[in-house]
C-alpha positions as CSV (number, residue, x, y, z in Angstrom):
1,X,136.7,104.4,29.1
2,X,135.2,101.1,30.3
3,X,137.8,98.5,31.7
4,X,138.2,95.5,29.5
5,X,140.4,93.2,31.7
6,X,139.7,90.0,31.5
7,X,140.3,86.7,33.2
8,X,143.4,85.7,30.8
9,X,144.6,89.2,32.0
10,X,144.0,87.7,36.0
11,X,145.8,84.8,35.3
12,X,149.1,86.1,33.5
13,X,149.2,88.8,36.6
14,X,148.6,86.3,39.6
15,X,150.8,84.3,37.7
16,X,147.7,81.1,37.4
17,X,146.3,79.4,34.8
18,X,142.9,80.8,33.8
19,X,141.3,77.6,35.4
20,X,142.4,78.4,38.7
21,X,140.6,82.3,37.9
22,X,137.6,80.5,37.4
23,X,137.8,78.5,40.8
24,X,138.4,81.4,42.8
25,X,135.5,83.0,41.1
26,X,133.3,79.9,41.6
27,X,134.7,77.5,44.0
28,X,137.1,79.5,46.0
29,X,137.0,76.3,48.5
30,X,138.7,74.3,45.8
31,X,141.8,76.6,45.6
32,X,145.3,77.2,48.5
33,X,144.6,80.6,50.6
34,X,147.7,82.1,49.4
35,X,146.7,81.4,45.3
36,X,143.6,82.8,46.4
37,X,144.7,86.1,47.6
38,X,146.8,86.3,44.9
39,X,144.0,86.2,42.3
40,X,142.2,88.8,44.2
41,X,145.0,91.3,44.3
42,X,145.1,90.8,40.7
43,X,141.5,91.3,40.2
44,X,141.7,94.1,42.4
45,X,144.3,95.6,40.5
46,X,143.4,95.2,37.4
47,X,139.5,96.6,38.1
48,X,138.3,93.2,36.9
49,X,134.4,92.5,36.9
50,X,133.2,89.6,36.0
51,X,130.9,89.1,33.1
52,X,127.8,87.4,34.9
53,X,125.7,87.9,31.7
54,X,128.3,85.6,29.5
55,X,128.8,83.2,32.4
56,X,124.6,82.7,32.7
57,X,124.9,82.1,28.8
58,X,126.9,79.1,29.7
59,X,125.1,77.5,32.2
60,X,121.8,77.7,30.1
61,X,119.9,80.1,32.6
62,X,120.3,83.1,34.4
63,X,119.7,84.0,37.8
64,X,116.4,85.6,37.4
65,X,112.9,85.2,37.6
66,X,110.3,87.1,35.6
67,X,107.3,87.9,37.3
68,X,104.5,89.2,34.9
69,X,101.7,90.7,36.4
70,X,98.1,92.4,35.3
71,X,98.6,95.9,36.3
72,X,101.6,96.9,38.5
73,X,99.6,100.1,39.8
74,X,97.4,98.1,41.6
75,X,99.4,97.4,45.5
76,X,97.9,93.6,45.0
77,X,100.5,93.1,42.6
78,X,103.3,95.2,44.7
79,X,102.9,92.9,47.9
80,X,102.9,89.8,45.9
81,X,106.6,91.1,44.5
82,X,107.6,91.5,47.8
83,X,106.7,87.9,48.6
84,X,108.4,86.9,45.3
85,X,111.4,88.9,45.8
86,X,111.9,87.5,49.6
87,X,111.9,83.9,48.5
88,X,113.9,84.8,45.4
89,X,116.7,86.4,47.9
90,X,117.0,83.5,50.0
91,X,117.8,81.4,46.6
92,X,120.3,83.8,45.6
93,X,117.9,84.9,42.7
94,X,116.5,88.5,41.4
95,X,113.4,89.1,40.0
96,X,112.4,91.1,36.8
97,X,109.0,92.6,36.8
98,X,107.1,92.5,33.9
99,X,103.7,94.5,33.6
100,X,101.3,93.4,31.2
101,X,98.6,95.9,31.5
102,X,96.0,93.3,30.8
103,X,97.3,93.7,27.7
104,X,97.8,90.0,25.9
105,X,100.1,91.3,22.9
106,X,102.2,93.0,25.6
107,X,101.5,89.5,27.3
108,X,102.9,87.8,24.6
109,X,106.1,90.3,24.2
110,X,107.4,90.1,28.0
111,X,107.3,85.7,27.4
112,X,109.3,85.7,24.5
113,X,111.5,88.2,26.0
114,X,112.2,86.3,29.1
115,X,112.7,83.2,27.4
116,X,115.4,84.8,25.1
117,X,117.5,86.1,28.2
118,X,117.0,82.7,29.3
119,X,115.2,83.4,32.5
120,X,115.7,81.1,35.3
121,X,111.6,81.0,35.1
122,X,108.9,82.6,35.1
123,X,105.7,83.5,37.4
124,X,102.6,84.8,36.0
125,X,99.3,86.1,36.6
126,X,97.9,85.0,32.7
127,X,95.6,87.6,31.0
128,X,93.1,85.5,29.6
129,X,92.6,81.4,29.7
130,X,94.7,80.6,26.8
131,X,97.9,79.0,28.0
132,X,99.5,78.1,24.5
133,X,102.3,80.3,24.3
134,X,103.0,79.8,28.3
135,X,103.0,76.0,27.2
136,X,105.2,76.5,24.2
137,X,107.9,78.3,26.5
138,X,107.5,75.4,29.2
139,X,107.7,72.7,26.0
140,X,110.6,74.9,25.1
141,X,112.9,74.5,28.7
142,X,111.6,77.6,30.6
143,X,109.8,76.7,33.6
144,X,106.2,78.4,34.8
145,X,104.1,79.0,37.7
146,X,100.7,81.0,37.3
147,X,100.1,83.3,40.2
148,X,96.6,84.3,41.8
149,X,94.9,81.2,39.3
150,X,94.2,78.1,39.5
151,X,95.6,75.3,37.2
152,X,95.1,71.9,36.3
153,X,97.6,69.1,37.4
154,X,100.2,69.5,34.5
155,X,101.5,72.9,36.2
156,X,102.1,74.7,39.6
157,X,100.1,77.3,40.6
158,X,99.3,79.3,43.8
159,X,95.8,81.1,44.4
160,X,93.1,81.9,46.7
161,X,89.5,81.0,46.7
162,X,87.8,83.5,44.7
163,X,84.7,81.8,44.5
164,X,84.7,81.3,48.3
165,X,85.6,85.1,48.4
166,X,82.8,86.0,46.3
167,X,80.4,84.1,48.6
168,X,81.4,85.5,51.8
169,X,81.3,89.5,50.4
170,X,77.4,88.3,49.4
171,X,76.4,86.4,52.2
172,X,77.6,89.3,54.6
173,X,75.7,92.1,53.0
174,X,72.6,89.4,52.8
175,X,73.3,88.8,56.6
176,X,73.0,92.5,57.2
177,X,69.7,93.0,55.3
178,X,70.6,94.1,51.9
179,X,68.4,93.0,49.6
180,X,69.3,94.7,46.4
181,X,72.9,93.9,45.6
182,X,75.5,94.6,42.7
183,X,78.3,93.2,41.7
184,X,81.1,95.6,40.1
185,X,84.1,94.6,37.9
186,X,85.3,93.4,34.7
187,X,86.3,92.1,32.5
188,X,84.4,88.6,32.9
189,X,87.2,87.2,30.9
190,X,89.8,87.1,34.1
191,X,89.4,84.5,35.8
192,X,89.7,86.0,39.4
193,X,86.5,88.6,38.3
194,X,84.2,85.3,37.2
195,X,85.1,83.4,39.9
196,X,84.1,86.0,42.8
197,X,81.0,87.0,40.5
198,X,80.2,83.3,40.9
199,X,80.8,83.0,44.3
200,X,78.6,86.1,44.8
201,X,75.4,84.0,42.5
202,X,75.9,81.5,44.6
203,X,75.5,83.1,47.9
204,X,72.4,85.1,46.1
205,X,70.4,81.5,45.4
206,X,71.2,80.0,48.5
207,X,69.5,83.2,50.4
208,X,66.5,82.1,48.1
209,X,66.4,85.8,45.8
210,X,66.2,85.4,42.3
211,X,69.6,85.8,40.0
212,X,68.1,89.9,39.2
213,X,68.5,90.5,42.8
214,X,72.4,91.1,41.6
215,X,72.8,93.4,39.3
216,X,76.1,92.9,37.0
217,X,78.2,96.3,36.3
218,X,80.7,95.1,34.0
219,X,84.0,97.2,33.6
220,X,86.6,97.4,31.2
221,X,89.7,97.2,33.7
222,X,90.0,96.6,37.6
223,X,91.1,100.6,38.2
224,X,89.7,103.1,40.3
225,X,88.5,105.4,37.5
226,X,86.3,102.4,36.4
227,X,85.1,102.6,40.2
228,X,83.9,106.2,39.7
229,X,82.4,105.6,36.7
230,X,80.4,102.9,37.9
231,X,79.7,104.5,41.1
232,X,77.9,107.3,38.9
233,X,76.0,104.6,37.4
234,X,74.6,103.6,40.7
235,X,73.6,106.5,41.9
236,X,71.6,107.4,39.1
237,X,69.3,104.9,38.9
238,X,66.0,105.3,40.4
239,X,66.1,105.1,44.4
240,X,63.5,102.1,43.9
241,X,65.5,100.0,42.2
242,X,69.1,101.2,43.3
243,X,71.1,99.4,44.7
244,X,71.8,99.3,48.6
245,X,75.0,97.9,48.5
246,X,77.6,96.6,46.0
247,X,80.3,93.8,46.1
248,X,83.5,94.7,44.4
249,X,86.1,93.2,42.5
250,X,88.7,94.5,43.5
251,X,89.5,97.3,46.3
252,X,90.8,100.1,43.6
253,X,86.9,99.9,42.1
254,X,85.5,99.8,45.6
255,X,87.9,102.9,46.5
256,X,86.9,104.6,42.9
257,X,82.6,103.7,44.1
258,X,83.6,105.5,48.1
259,X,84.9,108.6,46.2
260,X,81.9,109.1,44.2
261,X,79.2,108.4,46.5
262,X,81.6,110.9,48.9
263,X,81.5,113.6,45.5
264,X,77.0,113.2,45.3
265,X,77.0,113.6,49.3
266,X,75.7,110.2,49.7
267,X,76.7,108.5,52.7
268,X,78.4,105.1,53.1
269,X,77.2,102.4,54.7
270,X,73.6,104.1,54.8
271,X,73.2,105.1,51.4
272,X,75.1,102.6,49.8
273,X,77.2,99.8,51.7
274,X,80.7,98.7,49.8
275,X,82.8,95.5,50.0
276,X,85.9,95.5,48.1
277,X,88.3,92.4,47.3
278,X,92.4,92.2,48.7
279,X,92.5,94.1,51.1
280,X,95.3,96.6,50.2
281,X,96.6,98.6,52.6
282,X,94.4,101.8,51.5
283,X,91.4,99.9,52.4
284,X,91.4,99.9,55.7
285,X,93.0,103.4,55.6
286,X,90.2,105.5,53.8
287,X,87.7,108.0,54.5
288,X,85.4,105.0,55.4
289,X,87.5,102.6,56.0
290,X,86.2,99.4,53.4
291,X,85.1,96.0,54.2
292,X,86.9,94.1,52.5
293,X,88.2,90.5,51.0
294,X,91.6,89.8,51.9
295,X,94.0,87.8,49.9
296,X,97.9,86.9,51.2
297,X,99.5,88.5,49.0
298,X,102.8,88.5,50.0
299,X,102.2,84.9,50.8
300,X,100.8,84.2,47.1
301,X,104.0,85.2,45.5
302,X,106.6,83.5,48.2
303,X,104.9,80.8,47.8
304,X,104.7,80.7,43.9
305,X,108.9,81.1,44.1
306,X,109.3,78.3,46.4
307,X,107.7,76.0,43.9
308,X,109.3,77.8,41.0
309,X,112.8,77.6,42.3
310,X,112.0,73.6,43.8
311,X,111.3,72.7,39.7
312,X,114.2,73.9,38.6
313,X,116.7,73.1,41.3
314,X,115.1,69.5,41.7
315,X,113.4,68.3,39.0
316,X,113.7,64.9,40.0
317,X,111.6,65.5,43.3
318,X,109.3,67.8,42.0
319,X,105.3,67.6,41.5
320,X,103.5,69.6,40.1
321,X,101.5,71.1,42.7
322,X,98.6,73.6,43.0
323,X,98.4,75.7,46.7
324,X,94.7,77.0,47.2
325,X,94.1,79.9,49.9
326,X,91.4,80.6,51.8
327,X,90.1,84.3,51.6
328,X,89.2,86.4,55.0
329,X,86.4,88.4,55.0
330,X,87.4,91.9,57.3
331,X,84.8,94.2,58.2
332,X,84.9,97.7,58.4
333,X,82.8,100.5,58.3
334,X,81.6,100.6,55.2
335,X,79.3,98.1,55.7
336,X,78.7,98.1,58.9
337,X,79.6,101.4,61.5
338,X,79.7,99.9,64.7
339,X,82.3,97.1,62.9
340,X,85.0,96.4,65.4
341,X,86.1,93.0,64.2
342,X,90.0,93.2,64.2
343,X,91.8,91.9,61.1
344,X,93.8,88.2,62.0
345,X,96.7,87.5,60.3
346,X,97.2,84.0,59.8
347,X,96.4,82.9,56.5
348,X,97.5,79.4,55.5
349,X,96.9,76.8,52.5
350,X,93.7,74.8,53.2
351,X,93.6,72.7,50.4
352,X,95.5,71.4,47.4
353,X,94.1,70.5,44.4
């Protein structure tokens, strides 16, 4: 049978008023050693447990943050939890994980269920451009920071460079000689998939090819079963017009492209050279171990809670601010066999916008 003391039951044992409960329970500073071990012993005897749930209720806001992310499979999104959950810790905070599945209904559902536990606020990686119901919730009292994506100067966000990333996975293969390149990902709706494709254009022109020099794979999600898939679609094009490498957007499709040119016996870098995007920790661990784009991930989602955490605990100091990183191109053997370059590990903000 669950225990259903409650703090009136505290009081009339210890022999306190119910205020004095509440102190020990909140201020414990404010109240005599000796009344405060008596409250203890009561609480202690009486299997008392606070209801944190009702208290939260009180004060407005809970103690949680809700991170919503694209697609919790992918290890981007892991490490950036773990960067969220370390700066949440040190605030005395806990984070609820939401996974959207690029999904915006699903989206939409996670939003309006954090806003009705009354989330302390909430960080997100958006599934398309439209911010209205992320507006409406901040219009509302629940605070927001978008997470790997840019904003404009009436929000916090923290992200990388994607169109800087984009240029240096293009302008590598084009330093090594590849001529016919492709670009694999999708959908062109996200934000961080545009944004790298464009940075990869860019690099293209400025090598003076034309735009059909890349060749544009769309896919429906950023998985590694969409990899294969394209991968296939690669290799079965003529070998006069197939492509000799391919820049990916994200490592799982780069990982899903290695397997399949591994399952046709074609070899990687020769046959076809690969650059993925993150740089998970299974990129630099495969067969072939991937070139690759690397983001800070943990670093993207401490970072977003700092800012998060700063808005609500000090409104009256807080700007809205949004924290560009740069990307880090790390080669590997998949581009390149006799790669030795050895990956650094201090990534900072370079610019603010």
């Amino acid at each position: 049978m669950a225990n259903s003391a409650s703090v009136i039951d505290v009081a009339r044992r210890a022999g306190v008023s119910v205020g004095t409960v509440s102190n020990v329970l909140n201020r414990p500073d404010r109240v005599a050693r000796a009344t405060r071990e008596r409250v203890l012993a009561a609480i202690d005897q009486l299997g008392f447990v606070r209801n944190e749930a009702a208290r939260q209720l009180r004060a407005g806001r809970s103690r949680t943050i809700g991170l919503v992310v694209l697609d919790i499979g992918n290890p981007f999104f892991t490490d950036l939890a773990a960067g969220v959950e370390e700066a949440a810790a040190e605030a005395g905070l806990s984070v609820v994980l939401c996974n959207s599945g690029e999904s915006v209904a699903r989206e939409e559902h996670y939003l309006n269920l954090l806003q009705e536990q009354r989330s302390f606020g909430i960080l997100i990686t958006p599934v398309s451009t439209n911010m209205r119901r992320i507006d409406e919730i901040r219009e509302q009292g629940t605070p927001s920071v978008l997470v790997d994506r840019g904003a404009a100067g009436r929000r916090c966000s923290v992200s990388v460079d994607d169109v800087v990333g984009g240029h240096q996975a293009a302008t590598h293969l084009l330093g090594i000689g590849h001529k016919r390149i492709a670009f694999i990902g999708g959908p062109k709706s996200l934000n961080q998939v545009s944004d790298r494709l464009k940075g990869a254009r860019q690099a293209t022109t400025e090598a003076g090819l034309a735009a059909s020099h890349l060749l544009v794979i769309e896919t429906p999600a950023l998985n590694v079963s969409e990899g294969r898939a394209s991968g296939a679609k690669v290799a079965a094009l003529p070998k006069a017009r197939r492509p000799t490498a391919v820049i990916c957007a994200n490592d799982l499709i780069a990982l899903g492209v290695l397997q399949e040119m591994t399952r046709l016996g074609l070899s990687v870098p020769d046959d076809l050279a690969i650059v993925g995007y993150d740089d998970i920790e299974f990129a630099g661990a495969a067969a072939v171990p991937l070139t690759s784009v690397r983001q800070p991930r943990a670093q993207l989602g401490s970072a977003a809670a700092k800012l998060l955490i700063e808005e609500v605990t000090s409104p009256d100091e807080h700007t809205h601010r949004q924290v560009v990183f740069e990307p880090e191109l790390i080669v590997r053997e998949s581009t390149h066999p006799a790669a030795t370059r050895a990956p650094r590990r201090t990534n900072k903000p370079t610019k603010r916008r």
